[in-house]
C-alpha positions as CSV (number, residue, x, y, z in Angstrom):
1,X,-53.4,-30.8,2.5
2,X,-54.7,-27.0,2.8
3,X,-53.3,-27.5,6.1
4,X,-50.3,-28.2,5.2
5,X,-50.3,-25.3,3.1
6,X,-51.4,-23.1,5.2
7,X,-48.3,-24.1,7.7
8,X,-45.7,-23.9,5.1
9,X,-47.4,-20.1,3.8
10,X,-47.0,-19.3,7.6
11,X,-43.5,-20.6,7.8
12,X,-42.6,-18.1,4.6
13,X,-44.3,-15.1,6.1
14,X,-42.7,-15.7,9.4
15,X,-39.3,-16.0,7.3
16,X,-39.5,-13.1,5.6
17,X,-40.7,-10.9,8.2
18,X,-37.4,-12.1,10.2
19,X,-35.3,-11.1,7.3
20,X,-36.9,-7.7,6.2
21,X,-36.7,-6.9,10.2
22,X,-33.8,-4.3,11.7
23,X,-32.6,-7.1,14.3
24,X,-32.5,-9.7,11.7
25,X,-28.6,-8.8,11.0
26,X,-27.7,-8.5,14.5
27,X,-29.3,-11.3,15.0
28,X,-27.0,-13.3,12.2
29,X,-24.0,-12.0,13.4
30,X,-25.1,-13.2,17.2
31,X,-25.2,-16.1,16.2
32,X,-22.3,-16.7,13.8
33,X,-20.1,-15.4,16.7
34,X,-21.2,-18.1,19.1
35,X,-20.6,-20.7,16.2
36,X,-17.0,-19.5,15.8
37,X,-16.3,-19.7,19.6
38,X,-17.8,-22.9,20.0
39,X,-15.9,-24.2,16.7
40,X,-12.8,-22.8,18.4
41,X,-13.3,-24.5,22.0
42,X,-14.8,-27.8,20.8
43,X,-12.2,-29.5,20.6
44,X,-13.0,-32.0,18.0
45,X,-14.4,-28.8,15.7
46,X,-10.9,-27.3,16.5
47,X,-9.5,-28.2,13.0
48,X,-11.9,-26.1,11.3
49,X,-10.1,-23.0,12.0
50,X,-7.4,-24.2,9.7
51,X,-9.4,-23.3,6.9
52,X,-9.1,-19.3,7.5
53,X,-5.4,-19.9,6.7
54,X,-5.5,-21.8,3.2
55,X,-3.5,-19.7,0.8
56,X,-5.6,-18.4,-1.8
57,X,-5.0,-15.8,-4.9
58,X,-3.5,-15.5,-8.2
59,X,0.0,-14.9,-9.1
60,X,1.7,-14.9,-12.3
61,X,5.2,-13.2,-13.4
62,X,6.0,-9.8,-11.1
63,X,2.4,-9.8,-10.4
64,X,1.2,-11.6,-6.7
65,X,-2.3,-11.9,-5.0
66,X,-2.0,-14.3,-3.0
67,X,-3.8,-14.2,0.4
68,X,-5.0,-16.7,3.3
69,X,-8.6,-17.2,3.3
70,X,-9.0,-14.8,6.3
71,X,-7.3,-11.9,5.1
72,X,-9.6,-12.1,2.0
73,X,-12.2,-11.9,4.3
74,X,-11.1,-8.6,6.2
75,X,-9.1,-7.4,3.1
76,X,-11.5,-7.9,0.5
77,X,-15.2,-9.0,1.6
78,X,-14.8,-6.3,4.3
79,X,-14.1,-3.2,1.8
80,X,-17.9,-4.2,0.4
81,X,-19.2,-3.6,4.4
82,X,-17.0,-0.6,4.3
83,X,-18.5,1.1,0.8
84,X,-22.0,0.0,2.4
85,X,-21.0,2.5,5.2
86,X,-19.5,4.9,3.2
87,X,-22.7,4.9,1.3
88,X,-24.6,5.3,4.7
89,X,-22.3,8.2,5.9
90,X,-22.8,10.1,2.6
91,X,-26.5,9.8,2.4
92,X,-27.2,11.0,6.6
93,X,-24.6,13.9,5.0
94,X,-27.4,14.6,2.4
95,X,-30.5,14.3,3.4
96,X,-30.6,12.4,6.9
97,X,-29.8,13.3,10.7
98,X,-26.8,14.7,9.8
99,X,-28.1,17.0,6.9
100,X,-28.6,20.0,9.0
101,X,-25.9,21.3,11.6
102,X,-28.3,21.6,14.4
103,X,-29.6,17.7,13.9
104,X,-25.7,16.5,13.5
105,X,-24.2,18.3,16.5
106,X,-25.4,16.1,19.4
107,X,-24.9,12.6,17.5
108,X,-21.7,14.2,16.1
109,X,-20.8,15.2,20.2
110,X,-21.6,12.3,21.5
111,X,-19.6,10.3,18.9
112,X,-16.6,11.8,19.8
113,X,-16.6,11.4,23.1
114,X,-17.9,8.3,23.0
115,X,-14.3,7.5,20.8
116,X,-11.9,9.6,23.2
117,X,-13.3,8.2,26.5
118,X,-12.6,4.7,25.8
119,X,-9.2,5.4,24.3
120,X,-8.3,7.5,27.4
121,X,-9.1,4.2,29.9
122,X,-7.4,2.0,27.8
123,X,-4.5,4.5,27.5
124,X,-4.4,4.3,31.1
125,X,-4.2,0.8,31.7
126,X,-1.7,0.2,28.9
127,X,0.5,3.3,29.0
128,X,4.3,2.3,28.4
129,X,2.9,-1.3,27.5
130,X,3.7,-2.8,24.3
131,X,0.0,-3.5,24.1
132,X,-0.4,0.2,23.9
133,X,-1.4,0.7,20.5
134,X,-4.4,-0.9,20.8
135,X,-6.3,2.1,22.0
136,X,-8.2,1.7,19.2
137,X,-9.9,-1.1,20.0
138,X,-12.9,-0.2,23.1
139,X,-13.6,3.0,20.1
140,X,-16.5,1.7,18.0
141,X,-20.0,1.1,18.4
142,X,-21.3,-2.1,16.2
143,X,-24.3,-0.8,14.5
144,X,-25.7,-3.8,13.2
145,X,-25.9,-5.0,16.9
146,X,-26.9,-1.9,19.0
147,X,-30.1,-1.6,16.2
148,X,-30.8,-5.2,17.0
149,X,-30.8,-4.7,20.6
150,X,-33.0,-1.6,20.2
151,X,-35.4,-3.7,18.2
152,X,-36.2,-6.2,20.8
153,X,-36.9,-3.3,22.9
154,X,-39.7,-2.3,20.8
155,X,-41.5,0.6,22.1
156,X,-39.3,1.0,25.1
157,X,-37.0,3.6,23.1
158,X,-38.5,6.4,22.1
159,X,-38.0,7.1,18.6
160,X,-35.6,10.2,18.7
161,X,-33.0,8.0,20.5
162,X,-33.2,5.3,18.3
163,X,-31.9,7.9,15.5
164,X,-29.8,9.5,17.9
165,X,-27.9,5.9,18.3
166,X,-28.1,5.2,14.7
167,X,-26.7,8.5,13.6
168,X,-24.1,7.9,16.5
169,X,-22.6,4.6,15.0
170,X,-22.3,6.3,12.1
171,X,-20.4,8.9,12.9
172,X,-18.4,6.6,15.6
173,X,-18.1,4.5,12.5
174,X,-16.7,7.8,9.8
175,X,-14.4,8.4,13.1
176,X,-13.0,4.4,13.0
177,X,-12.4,5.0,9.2
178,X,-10.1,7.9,9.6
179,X,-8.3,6.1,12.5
180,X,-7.7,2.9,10.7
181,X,-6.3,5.0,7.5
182,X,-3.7,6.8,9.6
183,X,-2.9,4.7,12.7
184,X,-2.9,1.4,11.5
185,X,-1.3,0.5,8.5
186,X,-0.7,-2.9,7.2
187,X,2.7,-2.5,6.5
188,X,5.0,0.2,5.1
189,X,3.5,2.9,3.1
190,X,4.3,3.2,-0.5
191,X,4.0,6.5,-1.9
192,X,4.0,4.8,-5.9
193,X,1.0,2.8,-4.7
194,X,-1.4,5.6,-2.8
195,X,-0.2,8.0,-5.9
196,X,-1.9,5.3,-8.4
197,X,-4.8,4.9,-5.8
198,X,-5.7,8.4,-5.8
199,X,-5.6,8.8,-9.8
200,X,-8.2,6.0,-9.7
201,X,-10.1,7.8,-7.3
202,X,-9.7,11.6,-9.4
203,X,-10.7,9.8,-12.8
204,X,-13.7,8.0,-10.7
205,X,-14.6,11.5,-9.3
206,X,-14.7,12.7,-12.6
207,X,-17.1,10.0,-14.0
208,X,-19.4,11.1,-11.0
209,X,-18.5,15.1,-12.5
210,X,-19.8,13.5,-16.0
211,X,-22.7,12.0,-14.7
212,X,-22.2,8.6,-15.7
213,X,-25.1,6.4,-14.2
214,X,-23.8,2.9,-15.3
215,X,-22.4,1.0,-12.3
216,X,-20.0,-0.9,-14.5
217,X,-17.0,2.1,-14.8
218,X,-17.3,2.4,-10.9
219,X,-17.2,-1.0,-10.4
220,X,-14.2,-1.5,-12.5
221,X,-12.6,1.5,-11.2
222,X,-13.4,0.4,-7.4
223,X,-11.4,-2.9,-7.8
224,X,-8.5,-1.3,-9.6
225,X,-8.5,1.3,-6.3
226,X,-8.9,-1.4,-4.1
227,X,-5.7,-3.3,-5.5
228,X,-3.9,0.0,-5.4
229,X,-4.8,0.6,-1.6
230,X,-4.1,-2.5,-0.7
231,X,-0.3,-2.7,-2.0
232,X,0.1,0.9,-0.7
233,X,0.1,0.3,2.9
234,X,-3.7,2.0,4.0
235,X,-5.8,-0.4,5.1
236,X,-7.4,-2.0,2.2
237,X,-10.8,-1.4,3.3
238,X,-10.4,2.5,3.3
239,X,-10.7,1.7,-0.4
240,X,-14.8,1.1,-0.1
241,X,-15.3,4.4,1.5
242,X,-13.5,6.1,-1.1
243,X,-15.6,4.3,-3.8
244,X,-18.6,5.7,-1.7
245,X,-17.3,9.1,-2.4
246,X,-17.4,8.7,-6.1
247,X,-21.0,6.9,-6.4
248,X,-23.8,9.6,-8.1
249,X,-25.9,11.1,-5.5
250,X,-28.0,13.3,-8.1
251,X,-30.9,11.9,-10.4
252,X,-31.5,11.8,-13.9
253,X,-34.9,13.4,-13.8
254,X,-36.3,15.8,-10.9
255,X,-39.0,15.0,-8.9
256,X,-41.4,17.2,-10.5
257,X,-40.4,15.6,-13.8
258,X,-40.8,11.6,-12.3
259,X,-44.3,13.2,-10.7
260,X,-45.9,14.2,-13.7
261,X,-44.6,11.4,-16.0
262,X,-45.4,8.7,-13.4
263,X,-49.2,9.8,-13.2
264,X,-49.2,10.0,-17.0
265,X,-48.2,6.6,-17.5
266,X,-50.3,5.2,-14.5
267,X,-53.1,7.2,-16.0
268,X,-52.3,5.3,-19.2
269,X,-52.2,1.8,-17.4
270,X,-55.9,2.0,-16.1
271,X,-57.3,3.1,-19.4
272,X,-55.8,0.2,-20.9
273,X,-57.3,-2.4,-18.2
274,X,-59.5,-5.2,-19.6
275,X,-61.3,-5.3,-15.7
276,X,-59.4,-7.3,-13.2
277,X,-57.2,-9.6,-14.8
278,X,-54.8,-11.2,-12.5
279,X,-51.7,-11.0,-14.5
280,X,-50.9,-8.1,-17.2
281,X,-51.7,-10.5,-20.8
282,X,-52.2,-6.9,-22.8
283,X,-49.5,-5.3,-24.1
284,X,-50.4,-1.9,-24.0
285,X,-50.0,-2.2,-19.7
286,X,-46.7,-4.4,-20.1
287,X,-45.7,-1.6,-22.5
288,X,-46.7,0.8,-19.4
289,X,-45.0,-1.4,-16.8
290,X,-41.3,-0.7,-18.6
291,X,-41.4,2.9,-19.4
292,X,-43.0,3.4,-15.9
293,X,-40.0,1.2,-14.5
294,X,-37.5,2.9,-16.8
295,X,-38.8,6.2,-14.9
296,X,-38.1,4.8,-11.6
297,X,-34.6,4.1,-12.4
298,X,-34.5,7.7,-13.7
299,X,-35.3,8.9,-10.2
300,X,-33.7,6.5,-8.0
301,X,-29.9,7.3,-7.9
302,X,-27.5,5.1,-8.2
303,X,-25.8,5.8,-4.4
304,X,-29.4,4.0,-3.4
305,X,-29.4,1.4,-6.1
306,X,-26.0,0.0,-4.7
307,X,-27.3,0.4,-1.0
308,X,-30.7,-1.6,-1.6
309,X,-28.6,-4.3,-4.0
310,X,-26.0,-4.8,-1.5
311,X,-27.6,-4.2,2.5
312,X,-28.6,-8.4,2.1
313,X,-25.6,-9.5,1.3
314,X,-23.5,-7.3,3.5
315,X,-26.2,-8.5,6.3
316,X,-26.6,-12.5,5.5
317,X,-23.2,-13.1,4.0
318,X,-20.6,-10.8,4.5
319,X,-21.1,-9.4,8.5
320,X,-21.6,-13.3,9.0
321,X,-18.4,-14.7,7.6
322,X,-16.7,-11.9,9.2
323,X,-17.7,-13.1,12.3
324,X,-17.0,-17.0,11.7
325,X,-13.4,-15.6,10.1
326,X,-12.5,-13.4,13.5
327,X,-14.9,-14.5,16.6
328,X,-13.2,-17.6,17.4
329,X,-10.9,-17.5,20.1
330,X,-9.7,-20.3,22.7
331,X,-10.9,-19.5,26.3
332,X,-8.8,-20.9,28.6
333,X,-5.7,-21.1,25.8
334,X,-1.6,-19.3,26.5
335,X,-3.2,-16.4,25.4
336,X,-5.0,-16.7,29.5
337,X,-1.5,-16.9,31.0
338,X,-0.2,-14.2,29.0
339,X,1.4,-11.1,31.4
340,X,-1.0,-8.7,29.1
341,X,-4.1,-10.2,29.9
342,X,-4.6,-8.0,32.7
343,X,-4.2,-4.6,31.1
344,X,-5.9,-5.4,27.4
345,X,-9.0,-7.3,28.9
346,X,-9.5,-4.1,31.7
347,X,-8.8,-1.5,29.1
348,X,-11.4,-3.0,26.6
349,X,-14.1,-4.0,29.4
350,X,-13.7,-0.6,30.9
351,X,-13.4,1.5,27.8
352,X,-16.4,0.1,26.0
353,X,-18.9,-0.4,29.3
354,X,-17.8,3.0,31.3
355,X,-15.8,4.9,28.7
356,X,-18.4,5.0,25.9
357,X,-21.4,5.6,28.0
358,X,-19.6,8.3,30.2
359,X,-18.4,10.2,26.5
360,X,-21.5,9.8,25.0
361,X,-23.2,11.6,27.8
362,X,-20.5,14.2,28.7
363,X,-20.1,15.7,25.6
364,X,-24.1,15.3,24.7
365,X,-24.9,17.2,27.5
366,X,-22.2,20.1,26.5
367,X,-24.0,20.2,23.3
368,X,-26.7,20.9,24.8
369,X,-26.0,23.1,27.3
370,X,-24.0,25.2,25.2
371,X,-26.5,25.9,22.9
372,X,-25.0,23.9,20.2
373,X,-28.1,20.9,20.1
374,X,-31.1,20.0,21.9
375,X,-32.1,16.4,23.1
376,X,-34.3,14.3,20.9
377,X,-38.1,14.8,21.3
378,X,-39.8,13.3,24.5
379,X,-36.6,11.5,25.8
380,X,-34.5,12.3,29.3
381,X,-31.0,12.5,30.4
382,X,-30.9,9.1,32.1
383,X,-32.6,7.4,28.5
384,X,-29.3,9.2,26.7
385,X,-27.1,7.6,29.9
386,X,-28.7,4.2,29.0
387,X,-28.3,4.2,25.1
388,X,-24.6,5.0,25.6
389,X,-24.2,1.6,27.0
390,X,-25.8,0.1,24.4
391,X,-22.8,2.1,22.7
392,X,-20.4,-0.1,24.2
393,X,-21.5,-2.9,21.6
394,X,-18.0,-3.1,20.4
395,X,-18.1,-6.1,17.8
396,X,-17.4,-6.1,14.2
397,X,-14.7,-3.0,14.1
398,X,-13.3,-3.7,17.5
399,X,-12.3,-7.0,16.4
400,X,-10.9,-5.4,13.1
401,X,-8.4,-3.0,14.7
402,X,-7.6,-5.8,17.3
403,X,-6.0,-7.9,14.6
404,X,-4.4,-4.8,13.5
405,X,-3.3,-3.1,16.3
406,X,-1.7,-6.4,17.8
407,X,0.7,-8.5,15.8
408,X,1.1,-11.2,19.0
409,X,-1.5,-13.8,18.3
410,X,-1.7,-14.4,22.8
411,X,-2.6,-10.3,22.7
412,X,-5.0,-10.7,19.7
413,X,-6.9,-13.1,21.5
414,X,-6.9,-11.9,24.5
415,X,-8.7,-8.6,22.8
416,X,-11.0,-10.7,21.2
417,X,-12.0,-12.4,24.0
418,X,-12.6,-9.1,26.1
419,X,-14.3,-7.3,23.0
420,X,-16.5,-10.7,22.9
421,X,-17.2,-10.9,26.6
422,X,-18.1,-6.6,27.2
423,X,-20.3,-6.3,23.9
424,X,-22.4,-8.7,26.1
425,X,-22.3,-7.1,28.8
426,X,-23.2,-3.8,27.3
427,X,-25.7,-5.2,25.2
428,X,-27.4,-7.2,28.2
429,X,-26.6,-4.0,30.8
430,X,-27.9,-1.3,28.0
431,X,-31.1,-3.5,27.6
432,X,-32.0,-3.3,31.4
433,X,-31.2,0.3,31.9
434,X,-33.6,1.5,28.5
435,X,-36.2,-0.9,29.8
436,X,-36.0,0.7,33.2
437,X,-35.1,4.0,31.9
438,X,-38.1,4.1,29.8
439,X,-40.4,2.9,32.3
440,X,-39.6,5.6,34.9
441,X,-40.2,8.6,32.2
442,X,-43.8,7.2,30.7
443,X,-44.8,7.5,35.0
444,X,-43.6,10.5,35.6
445,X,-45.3,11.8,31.8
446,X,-48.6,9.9,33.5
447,X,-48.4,12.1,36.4
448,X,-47.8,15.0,34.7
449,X,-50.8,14.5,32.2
450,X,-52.9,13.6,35.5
């Protein structure tokens, strides 16, 4: 019996250590991917796929909502992924790698040529091509992925790159934003529309202005904007950055204020213990417990209330569906005979494994050498080479501006399929060369240190 216990205690720790890990998303998405394509090229599972395009929604009078089930997914579920970003970009802003001009300029460098490369190469092999406009496509870095990859690499990647990456995809991912907004629309703007979107937004800026900590008016507000931006002709999920925008930043109390009543009320907890006792039973330390939690709330603002409430679901159910709604594609299907195979599948593979590498370290080393950044503590040029592969880990917003940039479903797929088929690539290549990359700088610190 206790070993039986003991096994399923092991099987929880084991469990949650997965899920409170950094490659556990990544890791999701992985697989939900290879589910979709299998569902997709099974042919018995084939029927499946149907489900995506079930018409769902409400409609009543003048007013219509009706979507498939897909574009709820890209249109809807997606704006929570982008507010969960927006919230990300707005926070390294604050207080994180991208706080201080001299940290931000080499991810910030990098970023952008690791966006103008790829669309260059693609450029190339689609210019005068109807499948032109998707450029877009080989220009983002999948955070969720890359950070996976880096985590299986353990101490193989010094710390300063892993940042360096992270703060990259963030800034590769504030770059995709601004490229979705203007140069894919999802259908004629409407000027009526984006004027009503941004009166939500002004009136949510002003709660923000007020200092209003409840989530509820921002909540309201955000669905309201994310209607408004929807019928208007932006891209839906340019809605959840702009909610990100608006979400409180400052605290109610300052950190001198939480420090001293903290230590007050923990002061207050251990006069009232009765020795030991397992659980709280007296109520002078449950009486304790709330105002010291009501404190906590104080100090904690709400910009990182939403981010801690939300990262699990945008990790375990959101990213995941994504992927099940938008991975499958039919290898081997018309979209393989199409005459735009060619050009699409070498732009992509070339843009995101040789593009994004080659920008990333081009423009990082002009930081540098122009006095604008430095390279990350204890880390090499050829380490920076081999993270910008990792860089080429294309999946979740290459996918996204594949279905918009393309309205042929034969091109679509064929995008997919390539954006599928390099993000491996990159992310088996970009494992190999930090491995070896790493290896070859701890011998030459050995002999240094000898």
């Amino acid at each position: 019996m206790n070993k039986v216990k003991n096994n399923i205690s092991s099987a929880r720790s084991v469990f949650y250590s997965f899920f409170r890990s950094e490659a556990a998303g990544g890791v999701v998405l992985m697989v939900c991917a290879v589910i979709a394509l299998l569902t997709a090229n099974i042919p018995a599972l084939r029927p499946i796929l149907s489900f995506w395009e079930i018409e769902a929604g409400i409609a009543f009078g003048n007013f219509n909502l009706l979507m498939t089930v897909g574009e709820w997914v890209n249109d809807a579920l997606m704006v929570v992924f982008f507010f969960m970003v927006g919230l990300e970009i707005k926070r390294e802003m604050m207080v994180g790698e991208l706080a201080s001009p001299k940290q931000a300029m080499l991810p910030i460098f990098a970023a952008v040529g690791g966006m103008l490369c790829p669309a260059l190469i693609f450029s190339l092999f689609n210019s005068g091509l109807p499948s032109s406009n998707g450029w877009g496509i080989p220009m983002a870095t999948d955070i969720a992925f890359a950070i996976a990859v880096l985590a299986m690499l353990s101490d193989r990647c010094p710390t300063g790159l892993k940042v360096f990456l992270t703060a990259l995809a963030i800034v590769d991912d504030l770059g995709s934003i601004i490229i979705l907004a203007l140069f894919y629309p999802t259908h004629a703007i409407s000027l009526v529309y984006l004027g009503y979107a941004m009166a939500v937004f002004c009136i949510l800026l002003l709660f923000n202005r007020l200092r209003w900590d409840s989530p509820i008016p921002y909540i309201i507000g955000g669905l309201f904007l994310w209607f408004f931006v929807l019928k208007s002709g932006v891209h839906a999920t340019v809605a959840g950055v702009l909610l990100a925008i608006t979400i409180p930043s400052k605290t109610k109390i300052n950190e001198v204020r939480f420090y001293v009543s903290a230590s007050s009320l923990v002061e207050k907890f251990k006069q009232n213990s009765n020795g030991g006792v397992d659980v709280f039973a007296n109520p002078e330390q449950l009486t304790v417990l709330h105002r010291l939690n009501d404190q906590v709330d104080r100090a904690n603002p709400m910009m990182s209330r939403f981010e801690v409430a939300l990262q699990p679901w945008v990790n375990f159910l959101i990213m995941p569906i994504f992927a099940l709604a938008n991975a499958g594609v039919v290898f081997g299907g018309d979209a393989f005979h199409s005459e735009y195979l060619a050009p699409i599948s070498l732009g992509i593979f070339f843009g995101l494994f040789v593009g994004k590498p080659l920008g990333i370290f081009l423009f990082s080393w002009i930081a540098v050498r122009t006095g604008l950044a430095k390279l990350p503590e204890g880390t090499a040029w050829k380490q920076l080479l081999a993270i910008g592969v990792l860089g080429g880990i294309g999946f979740t917003m290459s996918l996204f501006i594949d279905g918009l940039a393309y309205s042929d479903q034969a091109m679509i797929d064929v995008g997919k399929a390539s954006v599928l088929i390099t993000s491996v690539v990159a992310a088996v290549g970009g494992m190999i060369a930090v491995r070896l990359t790493g290896n070859q700088v701890r011998k030459k610190f050995r002999k240094q240190c000898q």
